[in-house]
C-alpha positions in Angstrom: -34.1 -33.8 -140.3 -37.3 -32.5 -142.0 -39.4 -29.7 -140.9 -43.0 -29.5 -142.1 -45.0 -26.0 -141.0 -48.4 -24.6 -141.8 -48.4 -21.1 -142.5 -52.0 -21.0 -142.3 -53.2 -18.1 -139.4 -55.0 -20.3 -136.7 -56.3 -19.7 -133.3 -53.7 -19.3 -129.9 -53.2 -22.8 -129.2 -54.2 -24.3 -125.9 -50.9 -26.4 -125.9 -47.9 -27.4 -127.8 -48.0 -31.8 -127.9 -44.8 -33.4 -129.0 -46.0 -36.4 -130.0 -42.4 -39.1 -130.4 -42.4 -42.0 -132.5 -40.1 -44.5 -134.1 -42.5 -46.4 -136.5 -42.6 -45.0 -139.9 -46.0 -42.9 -140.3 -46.7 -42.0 -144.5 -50.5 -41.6 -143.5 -53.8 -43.9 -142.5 -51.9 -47.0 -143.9 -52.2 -49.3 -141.1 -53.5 -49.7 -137.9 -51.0 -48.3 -135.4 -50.4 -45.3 -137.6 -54.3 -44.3 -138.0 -54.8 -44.6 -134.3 -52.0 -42.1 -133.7 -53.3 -39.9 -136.4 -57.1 -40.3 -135.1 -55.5 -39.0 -131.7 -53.3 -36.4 -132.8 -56.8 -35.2 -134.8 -58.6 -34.9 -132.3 -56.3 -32.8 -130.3 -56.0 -30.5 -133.2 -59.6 -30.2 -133.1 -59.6 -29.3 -129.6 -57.4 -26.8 -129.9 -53.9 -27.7 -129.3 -51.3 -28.2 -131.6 -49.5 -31.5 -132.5 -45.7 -31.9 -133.4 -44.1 -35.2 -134.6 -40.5 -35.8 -134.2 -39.0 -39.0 -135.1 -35.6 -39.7 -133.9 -34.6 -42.6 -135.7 -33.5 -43.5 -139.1 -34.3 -46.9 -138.6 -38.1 -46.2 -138.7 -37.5 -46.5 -142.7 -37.3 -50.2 -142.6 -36.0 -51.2 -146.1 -38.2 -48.3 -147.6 -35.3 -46.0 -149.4 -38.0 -43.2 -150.1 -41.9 -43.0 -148.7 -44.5 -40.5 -149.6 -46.5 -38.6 -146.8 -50.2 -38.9 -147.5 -52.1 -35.8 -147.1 -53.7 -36.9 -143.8 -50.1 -36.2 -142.4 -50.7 -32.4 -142.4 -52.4 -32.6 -138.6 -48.8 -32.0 -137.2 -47.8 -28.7 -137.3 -44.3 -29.6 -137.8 -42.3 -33.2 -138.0 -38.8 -33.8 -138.1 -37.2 -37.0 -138.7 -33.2 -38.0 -138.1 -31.4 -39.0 -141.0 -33.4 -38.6 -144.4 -34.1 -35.9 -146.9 -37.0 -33.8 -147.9 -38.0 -33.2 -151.4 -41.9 -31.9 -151.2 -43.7 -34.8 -149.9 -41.2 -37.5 -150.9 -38.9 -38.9 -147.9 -35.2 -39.8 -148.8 -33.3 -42.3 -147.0 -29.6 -41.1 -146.9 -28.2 -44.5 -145.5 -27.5 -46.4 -148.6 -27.9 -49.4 -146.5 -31.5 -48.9 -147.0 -31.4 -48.9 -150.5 -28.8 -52.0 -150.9 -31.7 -54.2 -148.6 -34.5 -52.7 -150.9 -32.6 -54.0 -154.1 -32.2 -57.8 -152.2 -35.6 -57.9 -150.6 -37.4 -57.4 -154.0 -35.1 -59.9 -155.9 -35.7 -62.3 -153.2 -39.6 -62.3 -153.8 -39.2 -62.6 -157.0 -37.1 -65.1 -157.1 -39.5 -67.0 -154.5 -42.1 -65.9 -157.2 -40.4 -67.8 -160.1 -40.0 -70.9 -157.5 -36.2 -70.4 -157.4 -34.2 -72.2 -154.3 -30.8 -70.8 -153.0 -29.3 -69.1 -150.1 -29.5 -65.8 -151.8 -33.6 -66.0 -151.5 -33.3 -65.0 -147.8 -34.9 -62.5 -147.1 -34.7 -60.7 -143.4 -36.5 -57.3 -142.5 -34.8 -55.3 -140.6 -35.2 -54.7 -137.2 -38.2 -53.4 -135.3 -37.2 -49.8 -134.8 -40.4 -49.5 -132.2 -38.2 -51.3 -129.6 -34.7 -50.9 -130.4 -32.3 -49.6 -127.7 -32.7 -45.6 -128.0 -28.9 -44.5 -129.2 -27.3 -41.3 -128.0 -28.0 -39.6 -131.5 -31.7 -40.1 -131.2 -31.8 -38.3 -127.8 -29.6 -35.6 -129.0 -32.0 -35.3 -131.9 -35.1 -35.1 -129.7 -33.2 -32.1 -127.3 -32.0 -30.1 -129.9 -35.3 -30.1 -132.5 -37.9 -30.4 -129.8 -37.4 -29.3 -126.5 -38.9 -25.8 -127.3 -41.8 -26.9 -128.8 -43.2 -29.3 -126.1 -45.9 -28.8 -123.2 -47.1 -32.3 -123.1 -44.7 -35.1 -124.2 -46.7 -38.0 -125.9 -44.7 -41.5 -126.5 -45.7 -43.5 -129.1 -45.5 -47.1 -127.9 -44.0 -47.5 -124.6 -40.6 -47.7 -125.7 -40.7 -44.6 -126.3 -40.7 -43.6 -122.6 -37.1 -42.4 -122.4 -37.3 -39.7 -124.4 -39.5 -38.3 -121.0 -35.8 -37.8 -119.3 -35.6 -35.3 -121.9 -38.2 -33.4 -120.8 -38.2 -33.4 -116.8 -41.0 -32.2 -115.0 -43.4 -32.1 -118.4 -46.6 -34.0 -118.5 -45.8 -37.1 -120.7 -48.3 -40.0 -121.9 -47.9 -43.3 -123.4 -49.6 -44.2 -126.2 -50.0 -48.1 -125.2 -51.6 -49.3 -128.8 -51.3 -52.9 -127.4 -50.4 -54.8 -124.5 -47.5 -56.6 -125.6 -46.9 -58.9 -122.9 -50.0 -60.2 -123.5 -48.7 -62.1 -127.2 -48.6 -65.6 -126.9 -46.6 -67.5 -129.8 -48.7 -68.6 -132.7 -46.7 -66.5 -134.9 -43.3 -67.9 -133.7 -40.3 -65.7 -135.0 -43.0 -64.4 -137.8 -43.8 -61.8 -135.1 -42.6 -58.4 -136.0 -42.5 -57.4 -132.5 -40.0 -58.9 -129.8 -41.4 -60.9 -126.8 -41.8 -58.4 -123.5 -42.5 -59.8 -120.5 -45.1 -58.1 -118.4 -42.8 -56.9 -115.6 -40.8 -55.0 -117.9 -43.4 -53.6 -119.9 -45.1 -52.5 -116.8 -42.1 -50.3 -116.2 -42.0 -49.0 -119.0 -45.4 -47.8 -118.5 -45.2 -46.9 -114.8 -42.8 -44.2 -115.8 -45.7 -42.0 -117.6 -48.2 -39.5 -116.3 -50.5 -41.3 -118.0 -51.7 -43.8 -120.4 -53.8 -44.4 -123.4 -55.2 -47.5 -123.7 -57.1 -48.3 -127.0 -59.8 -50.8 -125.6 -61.1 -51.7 -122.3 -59.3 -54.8 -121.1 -56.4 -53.2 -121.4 -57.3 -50.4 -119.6 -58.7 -52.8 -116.6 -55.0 -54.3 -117.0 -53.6 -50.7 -116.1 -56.4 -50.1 -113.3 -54.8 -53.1 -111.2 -51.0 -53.3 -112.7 -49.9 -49.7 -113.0 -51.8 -47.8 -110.1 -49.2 -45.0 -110.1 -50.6 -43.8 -114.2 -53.6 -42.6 -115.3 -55.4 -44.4 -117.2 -57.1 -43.4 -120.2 -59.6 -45.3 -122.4 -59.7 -43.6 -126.4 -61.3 -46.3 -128.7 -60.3 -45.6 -132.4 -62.7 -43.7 -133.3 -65.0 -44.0 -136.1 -66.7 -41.8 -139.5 -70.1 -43.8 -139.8 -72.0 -43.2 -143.2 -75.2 -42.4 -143.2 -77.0 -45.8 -144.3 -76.0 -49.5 -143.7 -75.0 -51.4 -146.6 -76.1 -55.0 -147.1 -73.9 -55.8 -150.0 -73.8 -59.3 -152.5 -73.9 -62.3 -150.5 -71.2 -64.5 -152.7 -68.7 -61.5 -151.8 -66.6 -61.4 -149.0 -64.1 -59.0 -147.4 -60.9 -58.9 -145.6 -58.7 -55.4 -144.8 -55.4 -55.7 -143.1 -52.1 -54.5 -143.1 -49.1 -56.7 -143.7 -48.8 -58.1 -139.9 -48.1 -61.7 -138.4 -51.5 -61.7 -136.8 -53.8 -60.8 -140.4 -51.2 -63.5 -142.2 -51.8 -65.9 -139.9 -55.4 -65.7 -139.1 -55.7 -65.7 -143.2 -53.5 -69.0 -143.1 -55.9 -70.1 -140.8 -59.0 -69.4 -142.9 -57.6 -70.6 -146.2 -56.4 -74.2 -144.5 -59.0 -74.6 -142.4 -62.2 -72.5 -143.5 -61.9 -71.9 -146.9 -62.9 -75.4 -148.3 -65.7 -75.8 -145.9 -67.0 -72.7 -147.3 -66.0 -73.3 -151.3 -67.8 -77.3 -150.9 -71.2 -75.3 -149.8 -71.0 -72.0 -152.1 -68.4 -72.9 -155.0 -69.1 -69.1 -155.9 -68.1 -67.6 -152.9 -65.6 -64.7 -153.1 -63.2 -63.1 -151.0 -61.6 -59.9 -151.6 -58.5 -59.5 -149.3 -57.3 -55.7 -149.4 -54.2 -54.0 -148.1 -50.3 -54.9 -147.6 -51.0 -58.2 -146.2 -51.2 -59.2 -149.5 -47.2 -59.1 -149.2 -47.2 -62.0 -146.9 -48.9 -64.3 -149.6 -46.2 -64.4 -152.9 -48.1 -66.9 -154.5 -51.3 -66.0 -153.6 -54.1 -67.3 -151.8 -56.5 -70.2 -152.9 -59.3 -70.8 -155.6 -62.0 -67.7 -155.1 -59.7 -65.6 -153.1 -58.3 -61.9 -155.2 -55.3 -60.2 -153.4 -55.4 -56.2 -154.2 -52.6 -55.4 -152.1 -53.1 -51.3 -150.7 -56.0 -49.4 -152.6 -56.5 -46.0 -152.3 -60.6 -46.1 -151.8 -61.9 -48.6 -149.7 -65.7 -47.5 -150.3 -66.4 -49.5 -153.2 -65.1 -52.7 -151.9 -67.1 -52.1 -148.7 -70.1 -51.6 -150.2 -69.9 -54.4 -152.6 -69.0 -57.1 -149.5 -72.0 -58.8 -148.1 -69.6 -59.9 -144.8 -66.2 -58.7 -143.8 -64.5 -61.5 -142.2 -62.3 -61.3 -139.5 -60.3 -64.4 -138.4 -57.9 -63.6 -136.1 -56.5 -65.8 -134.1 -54.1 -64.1 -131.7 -53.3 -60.3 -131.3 -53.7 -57.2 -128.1 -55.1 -54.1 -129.0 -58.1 -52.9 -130.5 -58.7 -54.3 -134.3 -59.3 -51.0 -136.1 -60.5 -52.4 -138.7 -64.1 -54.0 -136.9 -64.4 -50.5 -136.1 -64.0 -49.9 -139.8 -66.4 -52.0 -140.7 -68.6 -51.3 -138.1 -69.0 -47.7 -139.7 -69.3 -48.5 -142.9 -72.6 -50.4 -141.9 -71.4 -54.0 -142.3 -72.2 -57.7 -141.6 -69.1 -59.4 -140.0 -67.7 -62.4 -138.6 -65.1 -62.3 -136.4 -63.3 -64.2 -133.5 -63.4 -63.7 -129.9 -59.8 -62.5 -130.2 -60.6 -59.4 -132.9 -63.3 -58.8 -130.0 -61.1 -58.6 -127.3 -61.9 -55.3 -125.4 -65.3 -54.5 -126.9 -67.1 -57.7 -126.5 -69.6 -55.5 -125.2 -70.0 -52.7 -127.1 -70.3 -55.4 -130.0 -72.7 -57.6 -128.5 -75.8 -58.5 -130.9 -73.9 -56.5 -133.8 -71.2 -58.7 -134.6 -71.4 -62.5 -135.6 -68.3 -64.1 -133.1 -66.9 -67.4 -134.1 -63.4 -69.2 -133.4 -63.9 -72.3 -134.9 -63.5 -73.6 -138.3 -66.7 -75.0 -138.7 -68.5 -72.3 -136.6 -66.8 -69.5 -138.6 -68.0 -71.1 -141.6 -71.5 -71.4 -140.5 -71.8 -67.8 -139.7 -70.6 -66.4 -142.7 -72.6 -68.9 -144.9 -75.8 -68.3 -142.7 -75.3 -64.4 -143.5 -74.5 -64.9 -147.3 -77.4 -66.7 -148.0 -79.8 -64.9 -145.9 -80.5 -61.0 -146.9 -81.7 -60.5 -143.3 -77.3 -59.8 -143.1 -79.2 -55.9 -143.6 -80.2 -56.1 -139.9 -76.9 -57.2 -138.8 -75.0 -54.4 -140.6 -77.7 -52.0 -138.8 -76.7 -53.0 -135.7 -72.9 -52.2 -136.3 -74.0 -48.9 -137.8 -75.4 -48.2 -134.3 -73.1 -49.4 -132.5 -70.3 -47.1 -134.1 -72.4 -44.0 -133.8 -73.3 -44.7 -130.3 -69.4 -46.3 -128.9 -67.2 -45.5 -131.4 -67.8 -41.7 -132.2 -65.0 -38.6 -131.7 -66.8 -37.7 -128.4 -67.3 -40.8 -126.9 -63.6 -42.0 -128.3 -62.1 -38.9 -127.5 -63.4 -37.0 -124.1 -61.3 -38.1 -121.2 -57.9 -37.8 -123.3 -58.7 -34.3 -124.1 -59.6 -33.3 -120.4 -56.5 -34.8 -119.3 -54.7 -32.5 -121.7 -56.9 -29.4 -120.8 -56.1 -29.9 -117.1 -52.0 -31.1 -117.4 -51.7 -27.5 -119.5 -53.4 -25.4 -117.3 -51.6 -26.2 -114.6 -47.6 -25.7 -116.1 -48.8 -23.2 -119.0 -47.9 -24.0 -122.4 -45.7 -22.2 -124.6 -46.8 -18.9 -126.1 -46.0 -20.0 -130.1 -44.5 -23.1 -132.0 -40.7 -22.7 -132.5 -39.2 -23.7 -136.3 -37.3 -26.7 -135.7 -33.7 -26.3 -136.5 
């Protein structure tokens, strides 16, 4: 267990939220873990105080140590089961961990070097999100927890029964994605275990409430879980001050190391790529983030890999489109809303557009096809007119995709779920 406090003097709180999670959280890394943040943010801002707890060891994955990124200072306190703290630096004290570290990086290097053999396999471990919950991880929740918690926020659905815990509390899910809703394109390449959509209904039937990251799955709760309330809170969005038109030979893609942004990449370098080298042999693309983790040996002719960066800025600025070809996926892309703030031209399929097709229409160039996702992002490198594009998503993140307009209804059902059963006086250390 960790405990991490701010002994700065701050105003009475307006409510204590234990936020619960079981995916490992270092900072703004990926998408699930900035949407989290964004939220837990924006509560601070209102006047409550956020807590994290994490009761489950598995959450480190093969990672035998992780560094918490200074964003992670919105919780007032976060404890996590099974590791050790040594200033920012998170220990793993299951040498398990460590032993699966060791194999995982010989094994891509060995698939590097082009090396064959049985000992090149190489299999993550399980998806802590939706493993079983274990009698340790409720124990841990009880014990380090139950006194600091008005509102009880899951994040993920599978997290929902850690809210027998805490009877009678108000308790959320954070739904990040509708699950259910995955078809197969990745086949067992998908980190996250098929759910049918009875079950994951009740999962989410048994919260208060529910926080639905874009709109279609919002409508999904609206007419499949009547008994929640549900709540629409788009990721939302920093816009800088100017659009930015960028070089047209240079093109962008941001994503975290997920079967959806490796596949829709496998799908643009097979099937895109060449159409788009044979008409602009100097066409670029920059592909930032962990995905590049999925691609050992690279990507083809024109395409750089700079795995995770710590400033995205420059590459934004630089890119004259930011290309999004997704091809299967729920939730809300953060990254189009990214890009949409940071004033860009992009091309992206229907299925990165799923839930704010209208927020996004006229400011975003859709294509699924090869050879229509091609033409788009050719049409836009070659013509500087991409400036008016990239005004239009600038607008459309200052007017959709802003704190208030992101924010406001999860925050009112906060205000009135604490004024109704009080909230506690003052946080309480952890133990």
């Amino acid at each position: 267990m960790i405990p991490v406090r701010h002994s700065e003097t701050r105003a009475p709180s307006k409510g204590h939220l234990l936020f619960i999670s079981r995916q490992r959280i270092i900072g703004k890394t990926n998408g699930s873990s900035a949407y989290l943040l964004d939220l837990a943010a924006a509560t601070r801002n209102a006047g409550f105080t956020p807590h994290l707890v994490q009761p489950s060891p598995d959450l480190m994955g093969r990672w035998p140590f992780m560094r918490l990124r200074p964003e992670m200072s919105v919780f007032e306190s976060q404890s996590i089961r099974g590791v050790l703290r040594i200033g920012r630096w998170i220990l793993a004290k299951n040498p398990r961990i460590v032993i699966d570290a060791i194999r995982a990086i010989m094994s891509r290097a060995g698939r590097r070097l082009g090396l064959k053999g049985i000992w090149l396999a190489d299999k993550p471990r399980p998806y802590a999100i939706t493993m079983p919950w274990t009698p340790a991880d409720r124990s841990f929740v009880k014990n380090h927890a139950s006194r600091i918690a008005d509102v009880i926020i899951a994040d993920y659905a599978f997290q929902a029964e850690a809210f027998d815990i805490f009877p009678g509390k108000p308790c959320a899910i954070v739904m990040h994605d509708l699950f259910s809703s995955r078809d197969g394109h990745a086949g067992d390449r998908d980190s996250v275990p098929r759910v049918d959509r009875d079950s994951e209904i009740a999962l989410l039937a048994r919260a208060d409430a529910v926080i639905a990251i874009q709109s279609s799955e919002a409508d999904f709760l609206v007419e499949h879980v009547p008994s929640t309330k549900p709540i629409l809170a788009h990721m939302a969005a920093q816009p800088i001050e100017h659009a930015q038109q960028g070089l047209g030979s240079r093109l962008l893609f941001v994503g975290s190391n997920t079967a959806p942004n490796i596949v829709g990449l496998e799908w643009m370098f097979e099937k895109v790529w060449p159409l788009l080298r044979a008409r602009a042999p100097d066409l670029t693309l920059d592909v930032a983030g962990s995905v590049a983790a999925g691609f050992p040996h690279g990507g083809p002719a024109g395409v750089v890999f700079h795995g995770m960066v710590n400033d995205l800025a420059p590459f934004y600025a630089l890119a004259g489109v930011i290309v999004s070809p997704l091809t299967f996926g729920s939730g809300l892309k953060i990254k189009l809303i990214e890009a949409l703030a940071q004033g860009k031209a992009v091309v992206a399929t229907s299925v990165t557009l799923q839930g704010v097709e209208q927020q996004c229409a006229g400011a975003v160039a859709q294509a699924d096809g090869p050879d229509a996702f091609a033409a788009a992002i050719l049409a836009l490198a070659d013509d500087e007119s991409r400036l008016t594009l990239a005004e239009a998503a600038l607008a459309v993140a200052r007017e959709h995709f802003s704190p208030q307009a992101c924010h406001g209804d999860f925050i009112a059902w906060l205000t009135e779920s604490t004024s109704k059963g009080g909230h506690s006086p003052a946080a309480v250390q952890p133990k």
